[in-house]
C-alpha positions as CSV (number, residue, x, y, z in Angstrom):
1,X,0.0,0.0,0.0
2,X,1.2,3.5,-0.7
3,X,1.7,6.0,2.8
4,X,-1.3,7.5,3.5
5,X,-1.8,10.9,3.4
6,X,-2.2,12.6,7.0
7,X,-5.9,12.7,6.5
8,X,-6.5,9.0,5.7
9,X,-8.1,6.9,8.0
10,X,-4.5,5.0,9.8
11,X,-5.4,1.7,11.1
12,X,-3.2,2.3,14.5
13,X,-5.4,5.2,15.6
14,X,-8.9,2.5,14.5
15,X,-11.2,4.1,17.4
16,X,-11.3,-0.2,17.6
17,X,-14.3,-2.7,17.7
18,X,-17.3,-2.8,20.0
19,X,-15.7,-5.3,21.8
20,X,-11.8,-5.8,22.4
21,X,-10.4,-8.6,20.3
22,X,-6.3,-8.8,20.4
23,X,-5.5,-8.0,17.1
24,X,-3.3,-10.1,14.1
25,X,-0.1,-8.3,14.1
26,X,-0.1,-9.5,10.3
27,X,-2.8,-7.4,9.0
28,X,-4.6,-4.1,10.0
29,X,-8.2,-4.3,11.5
30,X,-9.3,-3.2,8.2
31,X,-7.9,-6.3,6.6
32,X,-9.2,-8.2,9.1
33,X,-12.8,-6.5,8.5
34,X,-12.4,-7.2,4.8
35,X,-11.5,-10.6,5.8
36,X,-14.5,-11.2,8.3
37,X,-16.7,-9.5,5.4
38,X,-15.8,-12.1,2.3
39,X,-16.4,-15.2,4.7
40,X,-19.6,-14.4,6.1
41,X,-22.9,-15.5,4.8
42,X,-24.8,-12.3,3.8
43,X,-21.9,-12.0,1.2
44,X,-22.3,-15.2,0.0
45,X,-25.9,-14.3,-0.5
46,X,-25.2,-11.4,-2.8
47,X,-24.7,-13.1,-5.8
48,X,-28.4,-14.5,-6.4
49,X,-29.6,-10.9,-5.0
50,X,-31.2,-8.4,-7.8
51,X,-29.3,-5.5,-8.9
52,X,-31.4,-3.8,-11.8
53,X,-32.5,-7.2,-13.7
54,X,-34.6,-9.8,-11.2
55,X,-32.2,-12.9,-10.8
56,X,-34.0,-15.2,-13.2
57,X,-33.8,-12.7,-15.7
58,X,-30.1,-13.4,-16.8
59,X,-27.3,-15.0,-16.5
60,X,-25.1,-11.9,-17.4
61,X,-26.9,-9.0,-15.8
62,X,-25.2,-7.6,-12.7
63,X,-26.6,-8.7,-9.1
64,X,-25.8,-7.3,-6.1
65,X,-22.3,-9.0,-5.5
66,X,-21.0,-8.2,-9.2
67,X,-22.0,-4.5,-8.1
68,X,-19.8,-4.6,-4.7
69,X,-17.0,-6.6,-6.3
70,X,-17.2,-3.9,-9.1
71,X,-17.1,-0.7,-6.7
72,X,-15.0,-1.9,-4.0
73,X,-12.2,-2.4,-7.3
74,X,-12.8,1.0,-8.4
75,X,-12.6,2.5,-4.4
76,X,-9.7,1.1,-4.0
77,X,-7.7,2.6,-7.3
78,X,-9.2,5.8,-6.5
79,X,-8.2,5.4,-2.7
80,X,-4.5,4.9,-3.9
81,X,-4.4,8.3,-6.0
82,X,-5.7,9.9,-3.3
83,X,-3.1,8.2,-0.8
84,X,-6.9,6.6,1.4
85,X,-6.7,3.6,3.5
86,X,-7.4,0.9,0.2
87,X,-7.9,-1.8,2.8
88,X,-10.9,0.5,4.3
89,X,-12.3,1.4,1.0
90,X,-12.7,-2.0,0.1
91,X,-14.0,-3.3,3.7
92,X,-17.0,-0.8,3.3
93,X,-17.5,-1.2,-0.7
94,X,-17.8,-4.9,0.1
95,X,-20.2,-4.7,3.1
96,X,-22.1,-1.7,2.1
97,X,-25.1,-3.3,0.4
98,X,-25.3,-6.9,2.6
99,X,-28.8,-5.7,3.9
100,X,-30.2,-5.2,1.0
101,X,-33.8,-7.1,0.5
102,X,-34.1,-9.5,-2.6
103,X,-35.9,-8.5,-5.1
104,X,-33.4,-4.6,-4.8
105,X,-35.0,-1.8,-4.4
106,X,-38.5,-2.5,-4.8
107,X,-38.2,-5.5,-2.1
108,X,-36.7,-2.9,0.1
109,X,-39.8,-0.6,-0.6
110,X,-42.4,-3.2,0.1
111,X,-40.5,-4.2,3.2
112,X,-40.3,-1.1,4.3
113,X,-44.1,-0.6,3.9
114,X,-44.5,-4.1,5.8
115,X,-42.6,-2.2,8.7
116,X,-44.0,1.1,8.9
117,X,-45.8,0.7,12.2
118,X,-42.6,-1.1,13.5
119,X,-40.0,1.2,12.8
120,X,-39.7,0.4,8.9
121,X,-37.0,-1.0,7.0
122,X,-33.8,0.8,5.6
123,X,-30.8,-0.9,3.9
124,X,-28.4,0.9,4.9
125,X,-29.3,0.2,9.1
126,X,-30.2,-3.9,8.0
127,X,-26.5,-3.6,6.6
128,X,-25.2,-2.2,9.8
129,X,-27.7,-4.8,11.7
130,X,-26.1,-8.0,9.6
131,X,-22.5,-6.9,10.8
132,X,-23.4,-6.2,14.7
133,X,-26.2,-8.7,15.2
134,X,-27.3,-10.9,12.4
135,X,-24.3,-12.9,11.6
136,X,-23.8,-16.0,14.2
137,X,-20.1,-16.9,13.3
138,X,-17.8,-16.3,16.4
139,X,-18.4,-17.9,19.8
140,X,-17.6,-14.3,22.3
141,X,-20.2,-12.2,20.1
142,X,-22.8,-11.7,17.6
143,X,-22.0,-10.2,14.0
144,X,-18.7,-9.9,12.8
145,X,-17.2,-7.1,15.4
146,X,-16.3,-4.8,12.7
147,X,-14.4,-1.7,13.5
148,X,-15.4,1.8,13.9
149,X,-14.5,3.1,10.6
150,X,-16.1,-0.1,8.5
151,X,-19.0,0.1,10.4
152,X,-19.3,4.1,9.8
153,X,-19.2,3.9,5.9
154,X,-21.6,1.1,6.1
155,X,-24.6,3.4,7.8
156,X,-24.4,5.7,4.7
157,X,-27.7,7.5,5.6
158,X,-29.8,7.9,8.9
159,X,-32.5,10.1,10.4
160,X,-31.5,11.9,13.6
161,X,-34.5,9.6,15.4
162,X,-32.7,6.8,14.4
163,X,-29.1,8.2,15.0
164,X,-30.4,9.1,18.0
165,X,-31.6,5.5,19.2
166,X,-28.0,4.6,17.9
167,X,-26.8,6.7,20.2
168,X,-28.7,5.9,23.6
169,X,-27.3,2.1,22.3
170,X,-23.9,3.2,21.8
171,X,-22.8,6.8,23.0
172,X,-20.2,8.4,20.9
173,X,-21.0,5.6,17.9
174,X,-21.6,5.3,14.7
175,X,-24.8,7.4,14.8
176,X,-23.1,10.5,16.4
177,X,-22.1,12.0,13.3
178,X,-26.0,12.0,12.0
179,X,-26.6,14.4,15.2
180,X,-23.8,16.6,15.1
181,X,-23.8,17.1,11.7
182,X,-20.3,16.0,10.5
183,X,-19.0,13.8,7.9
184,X,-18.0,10.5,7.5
185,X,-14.0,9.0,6.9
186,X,-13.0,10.3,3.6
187,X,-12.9,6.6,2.5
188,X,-16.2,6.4,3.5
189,X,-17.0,9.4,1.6
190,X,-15.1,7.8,-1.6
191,X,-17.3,4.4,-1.8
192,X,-20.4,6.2,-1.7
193,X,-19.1,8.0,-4.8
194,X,-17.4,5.0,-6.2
195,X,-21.1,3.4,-5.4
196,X,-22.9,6.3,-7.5
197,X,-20.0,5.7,-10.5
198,X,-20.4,2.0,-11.1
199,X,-23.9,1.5,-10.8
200,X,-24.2,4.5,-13.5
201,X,-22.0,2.6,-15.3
202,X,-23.0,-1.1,-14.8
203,X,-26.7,-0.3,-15.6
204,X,-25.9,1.0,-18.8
205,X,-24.3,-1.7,-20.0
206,X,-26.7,-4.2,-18.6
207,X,-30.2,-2.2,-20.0
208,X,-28.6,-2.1,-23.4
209,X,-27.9,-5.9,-23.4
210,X,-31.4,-6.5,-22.0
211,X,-33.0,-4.5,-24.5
212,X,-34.8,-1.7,-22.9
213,X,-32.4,0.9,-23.8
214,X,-30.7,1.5,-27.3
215,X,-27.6,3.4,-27.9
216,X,-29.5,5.8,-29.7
217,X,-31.5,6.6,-27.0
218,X,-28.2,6.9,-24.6
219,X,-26.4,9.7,-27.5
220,X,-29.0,11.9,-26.2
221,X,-27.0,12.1,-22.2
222,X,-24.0,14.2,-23.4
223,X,-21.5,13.0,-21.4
224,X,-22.2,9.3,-22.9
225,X,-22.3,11.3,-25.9
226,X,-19.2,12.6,-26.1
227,X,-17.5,9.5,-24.9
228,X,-18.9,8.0,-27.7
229,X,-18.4,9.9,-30.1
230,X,-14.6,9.4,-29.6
231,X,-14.6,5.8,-29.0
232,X,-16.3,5.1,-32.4
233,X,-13.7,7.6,-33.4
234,X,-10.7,6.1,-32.5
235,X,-12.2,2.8,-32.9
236,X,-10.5,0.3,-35.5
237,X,-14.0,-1.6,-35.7
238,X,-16.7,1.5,-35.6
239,X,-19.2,-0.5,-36.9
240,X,-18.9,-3.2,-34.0
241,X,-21.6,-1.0,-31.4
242,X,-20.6,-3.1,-28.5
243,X,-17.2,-2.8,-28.7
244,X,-17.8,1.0,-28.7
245,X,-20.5,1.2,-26.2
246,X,-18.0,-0.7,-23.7
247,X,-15.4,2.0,-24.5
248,X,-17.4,4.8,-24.4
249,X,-18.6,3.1,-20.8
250,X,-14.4,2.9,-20.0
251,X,-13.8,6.5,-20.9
252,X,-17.1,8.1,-19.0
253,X,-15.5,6.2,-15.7
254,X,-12.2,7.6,-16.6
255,X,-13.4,11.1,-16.9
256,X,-15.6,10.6,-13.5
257,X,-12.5,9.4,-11.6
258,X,-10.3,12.1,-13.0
259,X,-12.9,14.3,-12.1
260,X,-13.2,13.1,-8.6
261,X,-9.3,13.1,-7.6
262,X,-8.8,16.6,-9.2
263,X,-11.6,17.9,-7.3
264,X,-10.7,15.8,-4.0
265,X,-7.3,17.3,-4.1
266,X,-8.1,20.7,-4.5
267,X,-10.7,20.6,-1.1
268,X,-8.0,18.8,0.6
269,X,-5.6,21.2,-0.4
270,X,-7.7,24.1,0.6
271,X,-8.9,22.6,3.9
272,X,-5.6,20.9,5.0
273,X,-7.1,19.0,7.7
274,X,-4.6,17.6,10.1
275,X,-6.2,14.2,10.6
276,X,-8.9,11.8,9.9
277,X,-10.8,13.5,12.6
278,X,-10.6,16.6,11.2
279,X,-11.7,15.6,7.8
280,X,-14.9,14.8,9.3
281,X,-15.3,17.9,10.4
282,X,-14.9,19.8,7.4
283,X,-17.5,20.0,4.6
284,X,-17.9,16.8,2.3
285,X,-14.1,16.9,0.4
286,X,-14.6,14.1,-1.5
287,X,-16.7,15.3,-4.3
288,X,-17.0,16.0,-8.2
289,X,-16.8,19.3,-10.1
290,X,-20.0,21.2,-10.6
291,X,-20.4,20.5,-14.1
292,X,-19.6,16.4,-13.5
293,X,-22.2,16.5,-10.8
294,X,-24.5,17.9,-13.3
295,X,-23.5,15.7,-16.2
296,X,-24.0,12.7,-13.9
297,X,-27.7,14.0,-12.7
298,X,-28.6,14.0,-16.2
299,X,-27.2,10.2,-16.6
300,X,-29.1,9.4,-13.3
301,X,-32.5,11.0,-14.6
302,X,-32.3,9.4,-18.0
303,X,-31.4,5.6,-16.7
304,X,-34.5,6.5,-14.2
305,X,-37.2,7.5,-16.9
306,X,-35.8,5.0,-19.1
307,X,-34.6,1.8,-17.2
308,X,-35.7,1.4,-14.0
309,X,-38.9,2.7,-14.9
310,X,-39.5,1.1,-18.3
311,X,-43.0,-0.8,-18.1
312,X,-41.0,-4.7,-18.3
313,X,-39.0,-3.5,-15.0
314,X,-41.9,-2.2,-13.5
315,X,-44.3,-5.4,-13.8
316,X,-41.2,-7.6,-12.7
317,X,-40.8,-4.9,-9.7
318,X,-44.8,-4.8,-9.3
319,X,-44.5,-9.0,-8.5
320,X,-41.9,-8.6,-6.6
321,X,-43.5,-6.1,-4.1
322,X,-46.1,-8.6,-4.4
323,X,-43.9,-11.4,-2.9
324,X,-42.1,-9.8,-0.5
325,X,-45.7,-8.1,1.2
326,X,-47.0,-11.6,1.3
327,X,-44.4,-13.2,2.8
328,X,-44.1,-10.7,5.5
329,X,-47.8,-11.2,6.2
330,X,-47.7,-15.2,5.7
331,X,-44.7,-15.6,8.7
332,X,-46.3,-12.9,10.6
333,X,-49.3,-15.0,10.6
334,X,-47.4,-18.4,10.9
335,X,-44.2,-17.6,12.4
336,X,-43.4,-21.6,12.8
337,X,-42.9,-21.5,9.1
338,X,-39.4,-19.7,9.9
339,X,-36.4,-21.2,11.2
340,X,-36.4,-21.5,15.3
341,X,-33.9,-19.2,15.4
342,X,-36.2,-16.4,13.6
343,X,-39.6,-17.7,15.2
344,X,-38.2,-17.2,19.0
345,X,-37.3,-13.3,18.8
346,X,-40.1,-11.9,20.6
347,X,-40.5,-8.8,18.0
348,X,-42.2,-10.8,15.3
349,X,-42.6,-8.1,13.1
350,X,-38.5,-7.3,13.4
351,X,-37.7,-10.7,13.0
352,X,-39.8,-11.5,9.8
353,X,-38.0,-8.4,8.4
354,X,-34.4,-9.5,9.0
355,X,-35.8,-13.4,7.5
356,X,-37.1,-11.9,4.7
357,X,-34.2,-9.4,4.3
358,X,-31.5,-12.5,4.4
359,X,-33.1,-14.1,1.1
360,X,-31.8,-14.6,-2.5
361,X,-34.5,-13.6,-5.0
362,X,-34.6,-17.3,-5.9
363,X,-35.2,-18.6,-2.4
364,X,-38.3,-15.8,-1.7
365,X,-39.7,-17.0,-4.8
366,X,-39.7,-21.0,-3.4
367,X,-41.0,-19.8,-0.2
368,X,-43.8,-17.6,-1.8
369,X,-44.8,-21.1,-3.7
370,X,-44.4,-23.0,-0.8
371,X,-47.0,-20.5,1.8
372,X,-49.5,-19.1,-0.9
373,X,-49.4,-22.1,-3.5
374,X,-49.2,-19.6,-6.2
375,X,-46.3,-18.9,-9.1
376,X,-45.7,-14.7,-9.6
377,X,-42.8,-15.7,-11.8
378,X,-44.0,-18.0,-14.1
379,X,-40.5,-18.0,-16.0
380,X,-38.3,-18.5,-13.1
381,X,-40.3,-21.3,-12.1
């Protein structure tokens, strides 16, 4: 790893883990964290959990471990131009979305709905919740006993009422920062941009494969535009439109991420802080230039209008809200029909959330057949 800039998050000043471990002199807690991370089982479950594209959709379209393999790669190049923890970076981009719902963001919507009257459902704190609670791997503690500063960039958004719970749970915590009104670790500050990058990028690539985008349609974002424009331009087979979409995709990253560290390395320039501590303190100073924040809102509008709410995404999105609000109600009703360890939590309603939460897209679809009898999914059957 290259020395860290005095404002990177150092692993010997790691404000430590909930509970004292002794630590591998071999690796840095954020190694270990990464480590911990990989081997658990929420991971695991990534990989049959929907991105964009519902599981049984294609074998080719990105799912939610492709995603976090994908950012926590680019995190950690961007995190060794801009002399950040790379060990951090990719502790966070790798845990960041293990509490998302199957089914993405419309299962997280319609669990969310479920919860309402129970203190709903966000992924961000289910994330937080699978690393401190839900993960039964270690004999002295529940979770994985992350540290601070993983655990930090994992809770990515929070209310103050919910900070403020955090807090009462564990003073001076990871919800502190929510109430006072300061930042995260600039690493944690670089994977939610690195998050924001590859998914523009990824879904892109994966609605034009799918169909429910054309290039033609994508000419008319200009910063795809223009990166097209020179990739068919400099292109030794122009007439071969993947080959040029996928460099077009390469050079819009390229421009992002130059972007980014320019602009990163002015603010930290400007503001100088002394420490990691004192980054959080200052305004956001990871962060793109005003015209590349607007020429990635007008990316994020178009793939919203035109993917993730085209009418075949929305009746497979539609279903799945479907499944996941019946399943809630079917093991609220019957809570026997869940694992003992599930059934026993005396909040039902809590418990049925993190169950449902925990599922592959494939195994809330068996489970939906199994306790309503009825196929949603007739092609994934």
């Amino acid at each position: 790893m290259a020395a860290l800039a005095p404002w990177a998050s150092d692993p010997r000043h790691s404000r430590g883990r909930r509970i004292a471990e002794a630590e591998a002199t071999a690796e840095s807690p954020y190694q270990s964290d990464r480590e911990r991370i990989v081997h658990c089982t929420a991971f695991r479950r990534l990989v049959y959990k929907t991105q964009v594209f519902i599981n049984h959709e294609g074998d080719l379209f990105r799912t939610r471990l492709t995603h976090s393999l994908e950012v926590a790669q680019l995190a950690r190049s961007l995190a060794r131009a801009l002399q950040l923890n790379e060990d951090l970076v990719e502790a966070i981009a790798l845990a960041h979305d293990l509490g998302h719902t199957p089914f993405g963001h419309a299962g997280q919507d319609a669990l969310h709905d479920c919860m309402r009257d129970h203190g709903g459902f966000e992924h961000n704190l289910q994330s937080l919740r699978v690393v401190d609670v839900l993960e039964q791997r270690y004999p002295h503690f529940d979770g994985l006993n992350l540290s601070f500063e993983t655990r930090e960039g994992i809770l990515k958004h929070c209310s103050r009422a919910r900070a403020e719970r955090l807090e009462r749970d564990e003073p001076q915590g990871v919800g502190r920062r929510f109430i006072d009104g300061n930042q995260p670790s600039l690493e944690a500050q670089l994977v939610n941009l690195a998050d924001e990058i590859a998914y523009s990028a990824h879904d892109i690539d994966d609605g034009v494969r799918s169909g429910l985008i054309t290039v033609e349609q994508l000419l008319a974002v200009p910063l795809l535009r223009q990166c097209h424009d020179e990739a068919r331009a400099q292109s030794p087979h122009p007439a071969a439109s993947r080959r040029v979409l996928f460099d077009a995709i390469r050079r819009m990253l390229a421009r992002q991420c130059d972007d980014l560290v320019g602009c990163t390395r002015a603010a930290l320039g400007r503001h100088a802080p002394a420490n990691a501590d004192a980054a959080r303190r200052a305004p956001a100073l990871v962060t793109f230039s005003p015209p590349m924040r607007d020429a990635a809102t007008v990316l994020k509008r178009f793939l919203f209008a035109e993917l993730y709410r085209h009418s075949q995404v929305r009746r497979s999105t539609d279903r799945a809200r479907q499944v996941v609000a019946e399943l809630f109600a079917e093991y609220v009703r019957r809570p026997s029909e869940m694992p003992p360890e599930h059934a026993s939590q005396p909040r039902r309603e809590r418990a049925v959330a993190d169950y449902i939460a925990g599922m592959t897209d494939r195994y809330a679809l068996r489970e939906h057949q199994r306790l309503t009898g009825r196929v949603l999914f007739a092609d994934a059957a």
